[in-house]
N, C-alpha and C positions, 0 to 999 in steps of 0.2 A: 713843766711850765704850762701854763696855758696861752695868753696871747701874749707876743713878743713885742717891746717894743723898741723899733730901727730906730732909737736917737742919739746922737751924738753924747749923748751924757753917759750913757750904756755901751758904747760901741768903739772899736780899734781901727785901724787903718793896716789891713795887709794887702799890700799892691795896689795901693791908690782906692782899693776897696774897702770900704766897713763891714767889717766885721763883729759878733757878737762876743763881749768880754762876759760871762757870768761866773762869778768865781763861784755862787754855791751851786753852779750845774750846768759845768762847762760843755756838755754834752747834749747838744739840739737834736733833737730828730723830726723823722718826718708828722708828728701831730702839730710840734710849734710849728713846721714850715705850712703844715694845711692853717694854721688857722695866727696867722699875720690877721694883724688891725688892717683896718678898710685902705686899701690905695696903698699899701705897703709891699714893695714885692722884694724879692732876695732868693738866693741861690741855697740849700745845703748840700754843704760839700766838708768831710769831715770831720761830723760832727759841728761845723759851724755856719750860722748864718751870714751870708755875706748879701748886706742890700746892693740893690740896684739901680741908678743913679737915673735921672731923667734923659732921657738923647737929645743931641744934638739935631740940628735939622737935617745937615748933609747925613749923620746919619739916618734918619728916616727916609730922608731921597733914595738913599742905596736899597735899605732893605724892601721898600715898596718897588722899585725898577727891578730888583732883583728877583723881587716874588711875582711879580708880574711876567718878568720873561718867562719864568719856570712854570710859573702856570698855564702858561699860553701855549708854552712845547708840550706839557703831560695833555692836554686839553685835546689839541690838536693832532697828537697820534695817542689818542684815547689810551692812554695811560693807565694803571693802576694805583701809579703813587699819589700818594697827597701832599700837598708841603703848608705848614703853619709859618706863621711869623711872629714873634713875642708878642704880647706874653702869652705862653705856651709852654704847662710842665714835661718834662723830659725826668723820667723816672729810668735816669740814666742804667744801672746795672736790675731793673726790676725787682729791686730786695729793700725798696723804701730807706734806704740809706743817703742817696747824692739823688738831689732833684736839680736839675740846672733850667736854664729858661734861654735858648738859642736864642740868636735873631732870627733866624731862618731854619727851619727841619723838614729832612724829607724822608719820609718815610715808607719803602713800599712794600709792608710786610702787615695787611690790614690784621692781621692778629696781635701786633703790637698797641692795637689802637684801643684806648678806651676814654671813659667819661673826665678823667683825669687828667687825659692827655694823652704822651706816650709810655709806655710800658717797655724798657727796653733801650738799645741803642738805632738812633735815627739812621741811616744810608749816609745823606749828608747831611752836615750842619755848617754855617756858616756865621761865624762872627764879625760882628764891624766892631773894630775898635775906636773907644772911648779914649782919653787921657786916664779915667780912673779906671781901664779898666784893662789896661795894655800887659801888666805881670801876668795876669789872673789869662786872659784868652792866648797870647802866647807860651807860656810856661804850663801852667796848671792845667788847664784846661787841653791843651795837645797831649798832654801825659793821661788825665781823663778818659779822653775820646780814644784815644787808640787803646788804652786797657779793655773798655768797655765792648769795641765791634765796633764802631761805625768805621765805615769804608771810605768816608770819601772829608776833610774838615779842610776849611776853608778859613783862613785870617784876613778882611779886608780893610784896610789901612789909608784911610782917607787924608792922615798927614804927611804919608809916602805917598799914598797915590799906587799902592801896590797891595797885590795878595798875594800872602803865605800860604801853596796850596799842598795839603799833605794825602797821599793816596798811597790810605796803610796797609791796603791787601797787596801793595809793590814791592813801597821802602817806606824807610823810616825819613827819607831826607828829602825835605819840601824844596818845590819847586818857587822860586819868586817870579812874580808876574808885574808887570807894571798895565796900569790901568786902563792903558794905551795897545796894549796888544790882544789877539785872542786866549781867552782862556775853556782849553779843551775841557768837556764835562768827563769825569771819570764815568762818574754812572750812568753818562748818556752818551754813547760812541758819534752819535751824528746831532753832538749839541754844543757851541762853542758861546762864551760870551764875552764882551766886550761894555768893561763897565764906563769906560771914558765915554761910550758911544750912547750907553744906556742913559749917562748924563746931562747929556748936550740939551 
């Protein structure tokens, strides 16, 4: 296929997400995902495209207070990591198969880094959920990230008011945080945040 295009007349609903129906070539890969029409952006994961929905403002409050703390700690004790914030390809398992687009990625392994994006799986990533996008970043996406290596995934939930935080080099079983208390950084032992605080 050459350029895809994300419209509702093409497209499925799996997890509040669209998804691409193409019955003569049900199988996307990564050239349709490099080469989406202008301002069109989507995830591949499985063989399928799944677009991206505009955000919310509360969430963009989060990911910019969120990327700003993080940047301010790596900055500060001169760090090595970098963290991105969408859109931002994550070339999740490095075999051009599942590209996702975090909210937030941190990465501290600059060989993973290229012109693309990342190469690899991120350290941490961090999800603010959407309504459309609650199956896909709980379900799918926790199955994902911990296949892939990353160490540290993050669910934050601005209709609870809570994060699902999973730290997969432990356990498989997330911890729930409400929004209102500290949340210890896994990948950073003397880094804790508080998103209720972040928000005031």
């Amino acid at each position: 296929m050459s350029k895809t295009n994300l419209t509702p007349a093409n497209a499925y609903t799996y997890g509040g997400n669209l998804a691409m129906s193409l019955p003569d070539n049900p199988i996307c890969t990564a050239e349709d995902y490099w080469n989406l029409p202008e301002g069109e952006r989507a995830e591949l994961i499985d063989g399928q495209l799944y677009a991206l929905a505009s955000p919310s403002r509360i969430h963009q409050e989060i990911i910019i207070e969120l990327t700003y703390h993080f940047q301010h700690y790596i900055k500060s004790n001169k760090g090595n990591c970098k963290i991105y914030a969408a859109p931002f390809a994550v070339n999740l398992n490095a075999n051009d198969k599942t590209f996702v687009e975090p909210d937030i990625s941190i990465i501290c392994d600059p060989d993973k880094l290229s012109d693309r994006g990342c190469e690899g799986a991120p350290d941490l990533v961090i999800e603010v959920v959407s309504p459309s996008s609650h199956r896909m970043d709980y379900i799918k996406k926790t199955a994902l990230y911990a296949d892939a290596g990353v160490r540290e995934y993050w669910i934050v939930d601005p209709a609870t008011e809570q994060t699902t935080l999973y730290r997969f080099e432990e356990t498989d079983a997330p911890d729930i945080i409400p929004f209102d208390q500290n949340i210890q950084v896994g990948i950073y032992e003397n880094l804790q945040v508080n998103i209720a605080e972040l928000l005031k």
